[in-house]
N, C-alpha and C positions, 0 to 999 in steps of 0.2 A: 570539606566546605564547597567545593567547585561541584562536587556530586549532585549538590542538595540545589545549587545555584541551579545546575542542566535539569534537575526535576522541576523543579519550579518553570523554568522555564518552557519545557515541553509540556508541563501541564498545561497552561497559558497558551502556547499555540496549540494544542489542542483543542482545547475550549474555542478558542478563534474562529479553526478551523469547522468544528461542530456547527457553532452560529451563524457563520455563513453561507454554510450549505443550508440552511432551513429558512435562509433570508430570501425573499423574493422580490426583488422592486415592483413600485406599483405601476401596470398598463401592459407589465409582459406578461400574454398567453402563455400557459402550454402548449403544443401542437402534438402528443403523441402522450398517451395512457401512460406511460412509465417515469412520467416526470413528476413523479412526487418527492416532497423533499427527502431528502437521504438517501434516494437511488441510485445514485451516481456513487457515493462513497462507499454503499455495500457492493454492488455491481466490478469498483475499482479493487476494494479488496478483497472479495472471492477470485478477480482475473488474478492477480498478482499472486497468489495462494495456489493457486493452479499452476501459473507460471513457475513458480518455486521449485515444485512439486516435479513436475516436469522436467525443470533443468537440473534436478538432485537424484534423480530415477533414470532418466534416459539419456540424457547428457552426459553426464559425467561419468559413468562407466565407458561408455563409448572414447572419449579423452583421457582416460586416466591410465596414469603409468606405476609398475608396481614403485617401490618405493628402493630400490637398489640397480635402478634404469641408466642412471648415468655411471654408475660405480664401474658396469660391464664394460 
């Protein structure tokens, strides 16, 4: 039941989230080619995707310990 409840509900801020990115009040300019709706949200999720990526490839070998580290 609670499952269905968190789907629901993240459907719903999702959608939120969608519509308001594509919402633009009326008298604000753009100042810069790249502000068209949705850009910011593909732009946030490719960095964060990268990020990811980056912190699971280079990072974490760099910090990790085998798994019998503390036993020694």
């Amino acid at each position: 039941m609670k499952s269905k409840v968190k789907k629901i509900f993240f459907g719903i801020a999702l959608a939120a989230v969608v519509a308001l990115d594509f919402y633009t009040p009326h008298g604000e300019a753009t100042h810069f080619w790249w502000q068209i709706p949705g850009f910011d949200a593909i732009y946030g999720f490719i960095g964060c995707f990268i990020l990811m990526l980056f912190a699971k490839k280079v990072i974490y070998p760099l910090f990790s310990r085998r798994e019998d580290y503390y036993d020694r």
